[in-house]
FIFI-813760 format. One record per residue (C-alpha): residue in three letters; x, y, z. Coordinates in steps of 0.1 Angstrom, whole numbers, plus 2048, in hexadecimal, padded with zeros to 3 digits. Last residue first. Layout:
N
[atom ALA,[X,Y,Z]]
...
This chain:
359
[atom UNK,[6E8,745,234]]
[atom UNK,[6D6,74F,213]]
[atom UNK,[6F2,75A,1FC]]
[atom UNK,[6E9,77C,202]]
[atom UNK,[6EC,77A,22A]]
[atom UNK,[713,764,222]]
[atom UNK,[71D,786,210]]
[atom UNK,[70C,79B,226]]
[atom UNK,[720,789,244]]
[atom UNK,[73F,788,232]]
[atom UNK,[73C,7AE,234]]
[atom UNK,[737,7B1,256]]
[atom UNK,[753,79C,25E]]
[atom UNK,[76A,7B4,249]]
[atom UNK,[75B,7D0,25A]]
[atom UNK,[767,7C2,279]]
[atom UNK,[788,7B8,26D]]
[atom UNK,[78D,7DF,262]]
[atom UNK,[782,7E9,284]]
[atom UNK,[799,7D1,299]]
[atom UNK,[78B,7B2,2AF]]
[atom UNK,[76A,7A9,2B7]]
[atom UNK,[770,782,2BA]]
[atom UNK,[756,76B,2A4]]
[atom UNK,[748,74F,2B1]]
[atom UNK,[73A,734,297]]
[atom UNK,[71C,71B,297]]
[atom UNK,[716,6FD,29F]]
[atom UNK,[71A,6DE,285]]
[atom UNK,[740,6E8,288]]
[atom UNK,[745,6FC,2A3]]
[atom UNK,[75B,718,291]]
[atom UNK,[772,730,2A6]]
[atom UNK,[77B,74F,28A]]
[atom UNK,[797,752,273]]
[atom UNK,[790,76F,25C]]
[atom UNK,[7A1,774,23A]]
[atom UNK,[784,778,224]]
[atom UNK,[788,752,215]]
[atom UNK,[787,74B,23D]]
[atom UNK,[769,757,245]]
[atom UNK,[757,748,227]]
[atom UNK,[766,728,230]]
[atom UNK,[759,72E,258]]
[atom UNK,[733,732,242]]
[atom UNK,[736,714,230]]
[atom UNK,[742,6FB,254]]
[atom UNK,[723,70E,266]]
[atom UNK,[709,708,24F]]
[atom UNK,[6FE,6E6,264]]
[atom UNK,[6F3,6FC,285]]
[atom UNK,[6F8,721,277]]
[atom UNK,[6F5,731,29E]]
[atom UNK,[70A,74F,298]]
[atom UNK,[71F,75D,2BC]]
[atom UNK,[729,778,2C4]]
[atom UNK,[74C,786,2D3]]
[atom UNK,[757,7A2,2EA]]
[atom UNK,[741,798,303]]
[atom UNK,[720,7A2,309]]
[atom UNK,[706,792,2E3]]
[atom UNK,[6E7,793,2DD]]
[atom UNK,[6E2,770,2D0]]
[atom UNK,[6DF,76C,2A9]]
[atom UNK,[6C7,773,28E]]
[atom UNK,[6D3,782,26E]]
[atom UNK,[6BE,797,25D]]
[atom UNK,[6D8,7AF,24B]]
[atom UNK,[6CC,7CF,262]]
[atom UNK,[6D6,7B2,280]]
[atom UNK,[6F8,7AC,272]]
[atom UNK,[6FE,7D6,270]]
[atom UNK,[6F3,7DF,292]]
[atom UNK,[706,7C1,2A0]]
[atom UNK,[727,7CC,290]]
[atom UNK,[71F,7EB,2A0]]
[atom UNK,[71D,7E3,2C1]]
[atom UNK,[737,7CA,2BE]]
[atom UNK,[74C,7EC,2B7]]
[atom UNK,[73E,7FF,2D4]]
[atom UNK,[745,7E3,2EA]]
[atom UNK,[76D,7E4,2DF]]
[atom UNK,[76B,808,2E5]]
[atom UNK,[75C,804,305]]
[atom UNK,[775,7EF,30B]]
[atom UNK,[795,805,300]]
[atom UNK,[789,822,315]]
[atom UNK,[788,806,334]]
[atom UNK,[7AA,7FF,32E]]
[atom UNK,[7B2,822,32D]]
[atom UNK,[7A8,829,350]]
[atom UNK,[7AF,809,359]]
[atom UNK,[7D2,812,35B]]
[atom UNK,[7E2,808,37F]]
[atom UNK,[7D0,7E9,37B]]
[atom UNK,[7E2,7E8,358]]
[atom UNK,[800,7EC,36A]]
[atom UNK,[7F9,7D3,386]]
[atom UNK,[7F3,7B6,36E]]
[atom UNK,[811,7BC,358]]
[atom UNK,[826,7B8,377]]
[atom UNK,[814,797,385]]
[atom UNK,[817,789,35F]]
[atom UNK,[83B,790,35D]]
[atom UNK,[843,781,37E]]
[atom UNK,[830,764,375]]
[atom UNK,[811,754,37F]]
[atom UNK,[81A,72A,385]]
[atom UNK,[832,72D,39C]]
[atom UNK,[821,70B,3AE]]
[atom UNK,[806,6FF,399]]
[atom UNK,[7E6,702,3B2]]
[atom UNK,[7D9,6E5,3C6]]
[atom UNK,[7E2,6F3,3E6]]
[atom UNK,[7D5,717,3DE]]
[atom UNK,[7B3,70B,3D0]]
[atom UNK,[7AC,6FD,3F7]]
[atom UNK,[7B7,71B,407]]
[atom UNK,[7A5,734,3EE]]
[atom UNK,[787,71A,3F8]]
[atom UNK,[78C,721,41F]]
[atom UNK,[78C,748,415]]
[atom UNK,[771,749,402]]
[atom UNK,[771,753,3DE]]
[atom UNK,[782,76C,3C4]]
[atom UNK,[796,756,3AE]]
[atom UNK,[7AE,766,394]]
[atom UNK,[7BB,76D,371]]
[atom UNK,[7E0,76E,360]]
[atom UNK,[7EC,757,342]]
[atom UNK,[805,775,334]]
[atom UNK,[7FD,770,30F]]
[atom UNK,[7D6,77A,316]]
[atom UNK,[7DF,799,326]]
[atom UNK,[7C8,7AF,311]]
[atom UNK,[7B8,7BF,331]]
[atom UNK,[799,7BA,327]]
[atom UNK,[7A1,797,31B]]
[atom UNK,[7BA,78A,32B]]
[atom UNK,[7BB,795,34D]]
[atom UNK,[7A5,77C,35B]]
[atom UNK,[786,776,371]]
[atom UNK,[779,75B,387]]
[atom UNK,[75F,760,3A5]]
[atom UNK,[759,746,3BA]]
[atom UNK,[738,74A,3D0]]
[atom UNK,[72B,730,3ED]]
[atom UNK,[72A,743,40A]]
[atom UNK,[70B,75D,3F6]]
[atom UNK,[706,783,3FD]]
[atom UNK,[72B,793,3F5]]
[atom UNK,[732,77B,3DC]]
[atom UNK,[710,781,3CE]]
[atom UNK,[719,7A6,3C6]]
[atom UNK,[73B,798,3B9]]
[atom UNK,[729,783,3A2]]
[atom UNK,[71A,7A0,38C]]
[atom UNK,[6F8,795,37C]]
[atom UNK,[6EE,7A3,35F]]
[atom UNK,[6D2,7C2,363]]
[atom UNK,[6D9,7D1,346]]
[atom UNK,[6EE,7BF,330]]
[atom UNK,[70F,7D2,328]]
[atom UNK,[728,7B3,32D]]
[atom UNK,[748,7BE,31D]]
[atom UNK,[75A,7C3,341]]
[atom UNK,[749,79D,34A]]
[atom UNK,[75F,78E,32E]]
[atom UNK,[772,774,346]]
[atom UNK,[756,773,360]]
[atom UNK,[751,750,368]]
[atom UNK,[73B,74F,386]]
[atom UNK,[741,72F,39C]]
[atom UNK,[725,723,3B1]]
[atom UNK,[732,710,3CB]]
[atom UNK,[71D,6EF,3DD]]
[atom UNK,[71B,6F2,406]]
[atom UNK,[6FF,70D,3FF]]
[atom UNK,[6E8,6F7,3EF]]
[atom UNK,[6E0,708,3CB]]
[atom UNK,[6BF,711,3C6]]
[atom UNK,[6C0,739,3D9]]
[atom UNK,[6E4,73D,3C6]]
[atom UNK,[6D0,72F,3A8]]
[atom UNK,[6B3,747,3A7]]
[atom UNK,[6D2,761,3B0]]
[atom UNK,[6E0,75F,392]]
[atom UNK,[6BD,761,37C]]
[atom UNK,[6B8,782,390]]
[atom UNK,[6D8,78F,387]]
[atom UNK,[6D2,784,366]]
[atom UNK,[6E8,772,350]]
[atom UNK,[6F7,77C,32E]]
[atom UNK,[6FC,770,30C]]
[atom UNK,[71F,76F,2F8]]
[atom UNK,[717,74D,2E8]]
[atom UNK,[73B,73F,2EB]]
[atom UNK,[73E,746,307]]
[atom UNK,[727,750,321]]
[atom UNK,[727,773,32D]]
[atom UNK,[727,76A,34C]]
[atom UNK,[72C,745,350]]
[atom UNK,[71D,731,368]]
[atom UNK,[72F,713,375]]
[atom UNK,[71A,6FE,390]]
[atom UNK,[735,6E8,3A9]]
[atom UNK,[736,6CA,3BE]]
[atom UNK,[714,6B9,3B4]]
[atom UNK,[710,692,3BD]]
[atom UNK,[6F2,69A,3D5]]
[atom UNK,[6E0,6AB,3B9]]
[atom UNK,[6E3,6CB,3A4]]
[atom UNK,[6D7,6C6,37F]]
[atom UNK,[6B2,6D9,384]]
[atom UNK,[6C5,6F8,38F]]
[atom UNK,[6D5,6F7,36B]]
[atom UNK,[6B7,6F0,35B]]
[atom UNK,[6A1,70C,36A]]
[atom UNK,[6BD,720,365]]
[atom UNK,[6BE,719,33E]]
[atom UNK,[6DC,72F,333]]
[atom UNK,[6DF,742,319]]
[atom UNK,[6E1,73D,2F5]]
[atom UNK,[6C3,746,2EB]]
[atom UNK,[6B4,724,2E2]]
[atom UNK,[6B9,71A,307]]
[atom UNK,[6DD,70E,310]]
[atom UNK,[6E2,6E2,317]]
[atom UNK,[6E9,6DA,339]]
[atom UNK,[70F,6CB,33D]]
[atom UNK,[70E,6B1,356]]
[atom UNK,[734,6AD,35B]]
[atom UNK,[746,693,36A]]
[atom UNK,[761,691,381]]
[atom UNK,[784,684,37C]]
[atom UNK,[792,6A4,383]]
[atom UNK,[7A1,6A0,35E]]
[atom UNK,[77B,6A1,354]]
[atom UNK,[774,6BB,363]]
[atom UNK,[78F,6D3,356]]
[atom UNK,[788,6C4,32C]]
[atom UNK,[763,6C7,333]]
[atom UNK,[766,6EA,33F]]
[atom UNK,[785,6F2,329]]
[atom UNK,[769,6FE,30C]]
[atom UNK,[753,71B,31D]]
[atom UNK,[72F,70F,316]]
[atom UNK,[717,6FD,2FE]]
[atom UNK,[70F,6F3,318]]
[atom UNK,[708,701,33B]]
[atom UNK,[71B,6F5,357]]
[atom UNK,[712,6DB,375]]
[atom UNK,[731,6C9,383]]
[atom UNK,[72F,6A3,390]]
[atom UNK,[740,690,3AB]]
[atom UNK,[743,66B,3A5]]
[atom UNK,[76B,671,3A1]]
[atom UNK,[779,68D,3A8]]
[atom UNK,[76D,6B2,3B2]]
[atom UNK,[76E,6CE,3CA]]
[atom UNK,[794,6D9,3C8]]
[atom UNK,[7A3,6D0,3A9]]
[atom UNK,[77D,6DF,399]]
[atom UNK,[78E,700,3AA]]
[atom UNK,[7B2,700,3A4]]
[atom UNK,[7A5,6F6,37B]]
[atom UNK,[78A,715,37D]]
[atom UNK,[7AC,727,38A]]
[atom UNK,[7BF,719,36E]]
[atom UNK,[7A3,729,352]]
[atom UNK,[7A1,748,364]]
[atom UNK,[7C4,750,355]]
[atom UNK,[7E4,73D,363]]
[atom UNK,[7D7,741,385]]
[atom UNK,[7D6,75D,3A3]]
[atom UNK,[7C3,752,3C4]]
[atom UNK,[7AF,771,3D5]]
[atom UNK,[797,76D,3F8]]
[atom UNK,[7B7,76D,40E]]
[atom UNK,[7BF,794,400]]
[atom UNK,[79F,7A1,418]]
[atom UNK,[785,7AA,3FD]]
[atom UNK,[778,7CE,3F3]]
[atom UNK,[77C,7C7,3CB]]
[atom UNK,[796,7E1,3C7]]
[atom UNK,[7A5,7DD,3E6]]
[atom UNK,[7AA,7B2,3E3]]
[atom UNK,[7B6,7B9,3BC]]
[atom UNK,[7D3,7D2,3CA]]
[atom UNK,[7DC,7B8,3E3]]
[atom UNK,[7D8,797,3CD]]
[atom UNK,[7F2,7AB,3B3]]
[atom UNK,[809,7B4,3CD]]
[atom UNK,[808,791,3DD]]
[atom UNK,[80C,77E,3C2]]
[atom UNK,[80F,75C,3D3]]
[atom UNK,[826,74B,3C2]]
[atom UNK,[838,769,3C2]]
[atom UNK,[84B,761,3A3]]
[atom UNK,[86D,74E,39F]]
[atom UNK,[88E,75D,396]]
[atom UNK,[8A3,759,375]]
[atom UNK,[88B,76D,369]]
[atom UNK,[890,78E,37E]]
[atom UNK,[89E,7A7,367]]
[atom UNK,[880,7A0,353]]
[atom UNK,[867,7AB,368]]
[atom UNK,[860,7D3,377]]
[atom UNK,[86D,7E9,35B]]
[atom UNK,[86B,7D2,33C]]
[atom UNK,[847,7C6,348]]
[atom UNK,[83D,7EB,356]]
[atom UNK,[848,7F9,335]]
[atom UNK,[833,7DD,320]]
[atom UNK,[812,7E6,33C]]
[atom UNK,[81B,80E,335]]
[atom UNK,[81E,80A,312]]
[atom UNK,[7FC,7FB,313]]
[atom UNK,[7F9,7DB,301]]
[atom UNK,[7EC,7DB,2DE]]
[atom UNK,[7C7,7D9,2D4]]
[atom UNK,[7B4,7BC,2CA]]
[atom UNK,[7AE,7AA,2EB]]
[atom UNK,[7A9,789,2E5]]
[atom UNK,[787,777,2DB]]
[atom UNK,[79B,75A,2C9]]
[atom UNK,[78D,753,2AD]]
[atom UNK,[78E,775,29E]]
[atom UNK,[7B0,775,28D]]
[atom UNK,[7B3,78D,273]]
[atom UNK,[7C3,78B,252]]
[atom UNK,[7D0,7A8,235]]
[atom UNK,[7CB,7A5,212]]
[atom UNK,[7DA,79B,1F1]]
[atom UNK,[7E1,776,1F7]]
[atom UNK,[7CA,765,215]]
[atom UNK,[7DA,758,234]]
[atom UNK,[7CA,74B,24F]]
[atom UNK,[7CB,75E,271]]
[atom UNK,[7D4,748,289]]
[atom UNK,[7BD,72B,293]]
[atom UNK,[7AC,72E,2B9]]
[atom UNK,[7BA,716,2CC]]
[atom UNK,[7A4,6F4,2CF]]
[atom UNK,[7A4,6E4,2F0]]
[atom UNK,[7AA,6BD,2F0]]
[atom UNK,[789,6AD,2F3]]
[atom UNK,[789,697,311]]
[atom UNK,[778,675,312]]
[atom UNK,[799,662,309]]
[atom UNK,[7A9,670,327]]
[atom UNK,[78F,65C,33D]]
[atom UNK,[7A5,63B,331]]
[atom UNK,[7BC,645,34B]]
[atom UNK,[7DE,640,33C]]
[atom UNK,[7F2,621,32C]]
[atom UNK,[80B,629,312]]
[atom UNK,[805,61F,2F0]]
[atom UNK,[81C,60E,2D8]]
């Protein structure tokens, strides 16, 4: 028997977790599918979340988060009405497609691209007009600006883009600010932008403070290694905070996640420590990938990305005979987390091994 639903539905791919780490006799795994945050929490964001949250779960949240929206408003040098907290970045991009888009509008991203972008417009009722990335994996600008018409409710630019890690310029960002029609938003997704070492990349918040028509999304879980929390936020105007507020899931950030979030603001000290280490290990693995003659995208998150078009399905098998789950687009390529030493080397490795057998 089937149930009747909005045949749109059927259009949607369902979003594909990264696997688990597979399991392989006689040696250790690694997940690096899922570009999380390798190292532990900080004993100081664990004794906040005993300390602060779970004597209060029979109680609701702040729905609002107000101490977390106040100490992000001061860091960033925002009034507290331009901040919107979500379930990660990804509900906030939902809050925000909610709000500017349904049916017979249309949303400009790049492609491939960040994978709930289809899936969030899509359930808006909207449809995308995804613009296809040059050969280097960024993004075609004069394409994208090209795709804005009368129908256009929203341009998505993401910075570093996943899954191919490759950055936009500040003067590339603002070629579309000047293109874009100022009663359109640009969103900025910025979920990896602490791992984003390109010189000269664009930095949305500069914009935000030039241009009526920025949204800026980050998220706590990857730098901050909050990813099992569901925590990120909207930076934006204060008439579109409105509008992202009413369609919002009620009680949606949790208590825990509001505490954890203030004590890692409260350490970014170390946090910051533990991403530059994390850069300076994709910095190697690059080093060593490049001496073997591979040729991939530079990469600014804490990911890369190999382009191995129809040798993608025998490389991910390679990958995961060493014990290394990674996020395979079939026919694609393959995105590979940076994640800790030993899995590092281990993807390095694998990489020889594939370079030799004339991948």
């Amino acid at each position: 028997m089937t149930f009747q639903h909005r045949a749109i539905i059927d259009t949607i791919p369902g979003y594909k977790q990264g696997k688990p780490a597979p399991q392989v006799a006689g040696q250790r795994s690694y997940k690096i599918s899922s570009n999380e945050n390798a190292f532990d929490p900080l004993p100081s964001v664990v004794d906040a979340i005993n300390a602060n949250a779970l004597t209060r779960l029979n109680r609701y949240p702040d729905m609002r988060g107000w101490a977390v929206v106040e100490r992000l408003a001061a860091k960033y040098g925002v009034e507290p009405e331009n901040i919107v907290l979500g379930c990660g970045s990804t509900e906030v991009i939902t809050m925000l497609v909610g709000l500017v888009a349904g049916p017979g509008d249309e949303i400009v991203y790049p492609w491939r691209s960040f994978e709930a972008y289809p899936i969030i417009v899509t359930g808006a009722g909207a449809t995308s007009v995804q613009v296809p990335n040059l050969p280097d994996g960024g993004h075609d600008v004069d394409a994208l600006i090209a795709a804005v018409n009368e129908r256009t409710r929203l341009v998505i630019v993401n910075n570093p883009n996943n899954p191919t890690a490759t950055s936009i310029s500040d003067a590339d960002a603002r070629r579309i600010m000047q293109a874009v029609p100022s009663d359109v938003l640009v969103l900025f997704d910025e979920a990896y932008i602490q791992f984003n070492t390109a010189e000269g990349t664009s930095v949305a918040m500069d914009l935000f403070r030039e241009y009526p028509n920025v949204v800026v999304a980050h998220t706590f879980s990857k730098a901050y290694g909050l990813a099992g929390l569901r925590i990120g936020y909207a930076i934006a105007p204060e008439d579109v905070i409105d509008g992202m507020r009413k369609v919002a899931l009620p009680f949606g950030v949790t208590d825990v996640a509001q505490s954890a979030a203030l004590a890692s603001l409260d350490a970014e000290d170390e946090l910051e420590a533990r991403v530059r280490s994390i850069v300076a290990e994709r910095d190697r693995v690059v080093a060593a990938l490049q001496a073997q003659g591979w040729d991939f995208p530079q990469p600014y998150a804490n990911f890369f990305w190999l382009p191995l078009g129809e040798r993608t399905e025998a490389a991910a098998a390679e990958f995961l005979k060493a014990g290394l789950s990674t996020r395979v687009f079939p026919g694609e390529g393959i995105r590979i987390s940076i994640g800790e030493p030993e899995a590092n080397t281990a993807v390095i490795e694998v990489c020889e091994r594939l370079k030799t057998a004339g991948f």
